[in-house]
N, C-alpha and C positions, 0 to 999 in steps of 0.2 A: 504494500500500500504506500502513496506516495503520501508525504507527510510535510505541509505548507505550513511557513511562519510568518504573517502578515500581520504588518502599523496601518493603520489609519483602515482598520474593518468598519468602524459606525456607519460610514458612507462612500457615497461615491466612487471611485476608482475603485478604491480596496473594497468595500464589499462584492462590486462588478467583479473582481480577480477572485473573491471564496467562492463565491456563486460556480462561476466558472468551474474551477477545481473542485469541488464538493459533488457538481453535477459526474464528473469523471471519477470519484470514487475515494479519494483526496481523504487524510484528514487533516485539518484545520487548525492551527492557531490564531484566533482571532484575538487582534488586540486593539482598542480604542480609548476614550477620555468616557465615553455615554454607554454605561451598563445599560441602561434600557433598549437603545439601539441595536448594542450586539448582541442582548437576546433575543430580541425580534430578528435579528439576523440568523443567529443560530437556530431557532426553530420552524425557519421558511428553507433550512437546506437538509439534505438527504445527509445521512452518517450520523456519526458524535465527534464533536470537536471539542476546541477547549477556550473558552473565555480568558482574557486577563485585561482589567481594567487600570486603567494608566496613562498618565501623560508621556507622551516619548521624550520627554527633556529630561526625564526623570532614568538617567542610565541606571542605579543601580537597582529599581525596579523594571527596568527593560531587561536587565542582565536575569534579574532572580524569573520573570516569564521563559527568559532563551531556556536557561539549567531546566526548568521543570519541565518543560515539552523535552527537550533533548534529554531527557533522564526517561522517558518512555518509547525512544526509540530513537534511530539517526533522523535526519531532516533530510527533506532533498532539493526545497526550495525557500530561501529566505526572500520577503520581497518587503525594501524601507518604502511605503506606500504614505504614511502619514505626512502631512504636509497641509501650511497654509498659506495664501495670497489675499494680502490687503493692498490698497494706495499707501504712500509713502512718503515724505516731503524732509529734505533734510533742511531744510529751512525752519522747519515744526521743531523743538528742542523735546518735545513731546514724544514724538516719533520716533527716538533714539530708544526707549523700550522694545517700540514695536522691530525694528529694526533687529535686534539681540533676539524676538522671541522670535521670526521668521527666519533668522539664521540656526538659532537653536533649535528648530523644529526641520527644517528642510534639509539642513545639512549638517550638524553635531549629532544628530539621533540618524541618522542614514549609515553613520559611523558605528553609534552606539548599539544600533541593531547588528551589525555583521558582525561586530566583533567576537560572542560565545560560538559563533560559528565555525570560523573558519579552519579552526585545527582540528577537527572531526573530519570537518570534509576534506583536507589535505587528507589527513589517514584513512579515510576510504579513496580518493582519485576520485572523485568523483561530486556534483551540487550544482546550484544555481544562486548566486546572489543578486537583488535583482533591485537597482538603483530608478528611482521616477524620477527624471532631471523635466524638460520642456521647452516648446520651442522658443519660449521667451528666454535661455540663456543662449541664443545665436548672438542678438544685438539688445543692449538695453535700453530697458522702454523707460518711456518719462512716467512719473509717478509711480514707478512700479519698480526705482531701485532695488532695497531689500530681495525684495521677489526675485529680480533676473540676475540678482549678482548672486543668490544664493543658487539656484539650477546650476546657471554655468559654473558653480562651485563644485554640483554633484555631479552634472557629469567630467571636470576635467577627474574630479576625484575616483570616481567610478573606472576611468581607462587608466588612472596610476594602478588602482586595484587590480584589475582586471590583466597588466601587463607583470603586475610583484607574479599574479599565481597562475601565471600565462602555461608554466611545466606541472603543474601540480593534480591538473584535472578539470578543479574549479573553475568556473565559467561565469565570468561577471557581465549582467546583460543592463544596458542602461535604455528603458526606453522615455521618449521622450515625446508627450502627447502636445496634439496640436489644442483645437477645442474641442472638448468632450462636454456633454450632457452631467453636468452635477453640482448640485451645491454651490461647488466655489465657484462657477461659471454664468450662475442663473440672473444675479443682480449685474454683467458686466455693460458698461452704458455705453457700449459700443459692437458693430458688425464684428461676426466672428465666422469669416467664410469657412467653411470645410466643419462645420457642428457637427460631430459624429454623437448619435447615442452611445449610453456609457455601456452597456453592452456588446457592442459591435467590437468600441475600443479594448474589452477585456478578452474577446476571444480571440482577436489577430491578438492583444498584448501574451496570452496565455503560447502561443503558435510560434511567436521568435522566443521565449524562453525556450522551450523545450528547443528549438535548432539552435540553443546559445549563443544567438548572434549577438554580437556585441553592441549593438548601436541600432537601434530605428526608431525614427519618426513614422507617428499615425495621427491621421487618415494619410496615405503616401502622396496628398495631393502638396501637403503643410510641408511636407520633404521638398518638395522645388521650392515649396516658398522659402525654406531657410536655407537653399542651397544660394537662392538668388541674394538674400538680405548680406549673405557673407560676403557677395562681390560689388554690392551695391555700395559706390563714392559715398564718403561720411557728408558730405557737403549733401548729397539729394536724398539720403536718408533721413538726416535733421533736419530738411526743409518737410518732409512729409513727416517726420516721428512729431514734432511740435506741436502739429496740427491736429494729433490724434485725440479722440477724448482719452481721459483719464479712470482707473479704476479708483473709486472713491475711499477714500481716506480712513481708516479706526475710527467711530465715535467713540466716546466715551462717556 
């Protein structure tokens, strides 16, 4: 039986990735901040999994969920799924919270998740560690610092990983969604062409993990678009990025 360790189950992405897995026979580690969420999760999917309730900033309660699941059996796929996206302004003095908690969520726990991992799966040759970066770390967007500097943080991070355990078996897959149907995507006050439902996104996302490819963008259309934004002159890219709305701000 194949045996899945996933952040940010309560919704979106990650729940679309247990669903996925669960229906193929999978067991589960669900892990979120919203106990009620992931047992409404856990009793809409097939099998027995295993709940752990938790903030991922929180490593040495990330660490004691990896021990306990990995003490009932090896893993074979770890996937850092949790993650959040606010607006941003460094100009806000305020902001410098939100800042810290979007870098500690997206990318300190993407860390803190693979770590009980990875010396198992070297001793078997064999795993999948499985990085959510996006395509907002090609080029940074306004108001949306925080955000694009911590992606491109995951995936440069993800291909140093992915290259240390290049001989060992391990297989470090980073994918990187374009717009997806969920949550973080529903209030965005802007055109989001290529809107994949979060569905679609988790079975092609389920489909390059297992061929451990390193690297893809979905929907494959958001793939030309960040193939083009990397060649695209900074002088006509800021003339257009300026002009874009903005994802709106933390209230508080």
């Amino acid at each position: 039986m194949t045996r899945v360790f996933i952040t940010g189950a309560s919704s979106g992405i990650g729940a679309a990735l247990a669903s996925v897995y669960a229906h193929r026979g999978a067991q589960l580690a669900l892990l979120g901040r919203r106990e009620d969420a992931l047992q409404a999760l856990e009793a809409s999917l097939p099998g027995e999994h295993r709940i752990y309730v938790l903030d991922v900033r929180d490593r040495q309660a990330l660490h004691a969920a990896a021990i306990d699941f990995l003490a009932a059996g090896d893993v074979d796929v770890v996937i850092a799924s949790a993650g959040i996206s606010v607006g941003t302004s460094t100009e806000e003095l305020d902001d410098y919270q939100v800042f810290e908690s979007i870098i500690a969520t997206n990318l300190n726990a993407t860390v803190a998740t693979f770590e009980p991992f990875i010396a198992s799966m070297k001793k078997r040759g064999q795993g999948r560690l499985v990085g959510v970066a996006s395509v907002a770390a090609v080029r940074g967007l306004p108001g949306a610092g925080a955000y694009s500097a911590s992606k491109a943080a995951v995936r440069n991070y993800c291909e140093s990983l992915r290259v240390e355990l290049s001989l060992s078996g391990v297989k470090v897959v980073t994918l990187a969604p374009g717009f997806i149907q969920t949550p973080m995507t529903a209030h965005n006050p802007y055109k989001m062409p290529f809107l994949m439902p979060v569905g679609q996104f988790a079975r092609e996302a389920v489909r390059a993990i297992d061929r451990g490819l390193s690297y893809i963008v979905i929907p494959w259309q958001m793939g030309w678009v960040a193939r083009l934004l990397r060649v695209v002159p900074d002088r006509l890219y800021d003339y257009f990025a300026a002009r874009r709305k903005r994802k709106p701000r933390q209230t508080r």
